[in-house]
N, C-alpha and C positions, 0 to 999 in steps of 0.2 A: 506969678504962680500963687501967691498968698490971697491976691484978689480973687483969683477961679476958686480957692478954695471956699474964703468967704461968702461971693456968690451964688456959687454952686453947688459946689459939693455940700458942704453944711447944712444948708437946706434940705439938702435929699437926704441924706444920713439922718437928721433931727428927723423927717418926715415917716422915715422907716423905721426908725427907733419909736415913733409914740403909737405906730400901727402896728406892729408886730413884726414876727416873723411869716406870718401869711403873706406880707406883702412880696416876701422875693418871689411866691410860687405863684401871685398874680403877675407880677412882673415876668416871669420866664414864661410863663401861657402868654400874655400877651406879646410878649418879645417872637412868637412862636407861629400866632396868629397873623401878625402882622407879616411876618416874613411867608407867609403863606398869601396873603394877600397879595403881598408886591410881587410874588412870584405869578400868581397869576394874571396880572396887569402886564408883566415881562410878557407872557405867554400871547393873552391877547394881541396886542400894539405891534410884538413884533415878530413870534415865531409864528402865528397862525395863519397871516395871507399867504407864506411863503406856503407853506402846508395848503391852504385852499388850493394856491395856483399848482400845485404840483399834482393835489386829485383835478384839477379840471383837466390838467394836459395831460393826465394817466385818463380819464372818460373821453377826451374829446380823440386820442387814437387810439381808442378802441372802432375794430369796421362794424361790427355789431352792436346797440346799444337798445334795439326794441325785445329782445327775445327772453322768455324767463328767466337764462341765465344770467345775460347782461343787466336785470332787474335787481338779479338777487347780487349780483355783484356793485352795484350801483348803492344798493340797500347795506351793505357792509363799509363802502366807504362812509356814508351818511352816518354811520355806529361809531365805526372808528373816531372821527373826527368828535362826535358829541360825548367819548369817552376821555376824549383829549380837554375839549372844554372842560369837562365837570370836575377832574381828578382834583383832588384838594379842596372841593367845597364841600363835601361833606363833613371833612376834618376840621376847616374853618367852623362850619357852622356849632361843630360838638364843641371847639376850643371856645366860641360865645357861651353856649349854654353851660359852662364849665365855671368862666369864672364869676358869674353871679355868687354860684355857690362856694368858690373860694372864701366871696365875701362873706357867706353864711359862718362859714367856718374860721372865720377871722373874728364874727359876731361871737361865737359861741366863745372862740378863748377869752373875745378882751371881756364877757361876762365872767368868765372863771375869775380872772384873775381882780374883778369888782367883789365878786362873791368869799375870796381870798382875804381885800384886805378888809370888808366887812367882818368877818371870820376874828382877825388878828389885831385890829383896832377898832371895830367898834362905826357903829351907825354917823355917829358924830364926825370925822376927820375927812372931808370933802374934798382936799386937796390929793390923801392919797387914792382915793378914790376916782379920783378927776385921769389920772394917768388907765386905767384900766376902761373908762369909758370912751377912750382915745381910740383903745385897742381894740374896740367892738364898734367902734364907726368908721375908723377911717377905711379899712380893710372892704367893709361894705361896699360905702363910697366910691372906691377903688377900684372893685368888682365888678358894678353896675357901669360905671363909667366904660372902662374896658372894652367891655361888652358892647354896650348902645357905641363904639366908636368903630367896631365895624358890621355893626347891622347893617348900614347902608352900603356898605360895599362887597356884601357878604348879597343881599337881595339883587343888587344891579350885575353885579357877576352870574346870578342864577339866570336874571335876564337876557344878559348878554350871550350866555350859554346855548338857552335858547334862540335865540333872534341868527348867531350864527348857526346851528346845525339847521334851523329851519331855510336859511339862505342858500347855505351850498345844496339843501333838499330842492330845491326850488331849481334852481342854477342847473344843477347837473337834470332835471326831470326837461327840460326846457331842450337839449341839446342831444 
């Protein structure tokens, strides 16, 4: 236990202690983000064939599938399913554009608190100045990172979004 502590824990507590308090609200957007991602990775891989196959054997007994209605009904499942894809990506993609400026705002306090001990000791004393310029980068750092970590899962899911609703468009137009 003493070992996990030293390890582990310590590190992370020193690492949140020289970045501020900005880092919890990056840490719970990304905790937030990512839980939105893996949900929709669940979604894809394993709830969405079952879902394919259920609209293809709802289109394929249907006795009519050329007539405007059977189009426009054909045309609603096509909505459906690409409303199914997409939910959550929009939220993803706001919780990216979000925490850059967490970092922003993690910038501006550990300035403050540079600007503070400039204020109260003086241009000279670089040590205590060194802790508030901790607090204005790491937070950034932090931010950005975040961020760029699920850009690429955040674009491939949009793809993916599409590649399936255009599939079952395809699928179901065929039959």
């Amino acid at each position: 236990m003493i070992l996990l502590q030293e390890l582990l824990i310590s590190p992370i507590r020193d690492f949140f202690e020289a970045g501020g308090d900005v880092l919890y609200a990056i840490l719970f957007v990304t905790i937030l983000m990512w839980t939105l991602i893996i949900e929709r990775f669940w979604f894809f891989y394993l709830v969405l064939p079952g879902r394919v196959k259920e609209i293809e054997q709802t289109w394929n007994s249907r006795s009519d599938t050329f007539s405007w209605y059977a189009r426009q009904v054909r045309a609603q499942m096509v909505s459906e399913v690409g409303v199914e894809c997409r939910q959550y990506l929009p939220v993803i993609n706001a919780l990216m554009a979000i925490l850059p400026l967490l970092g922003l705002l993690g910038t501006v306090t550990g300035m403050i608190a540079v600007f503070d001990v400039m204020a109260f000791a003086g241009t000279g004393n670089a040590r205590l100045m060194a802790a508030g310029v901790s607090k204005a980068t790491i937070p950034t750092m932090s931010g950005l990172v975040a961020a760029l970590s699920g850009l690429y899962f955040a674009s491939w899911m949009e793809q993916k979004a599409k590649r399936e609703v255009n599939g079952i468009e395809d699928h179901l137009a065929h039959h």
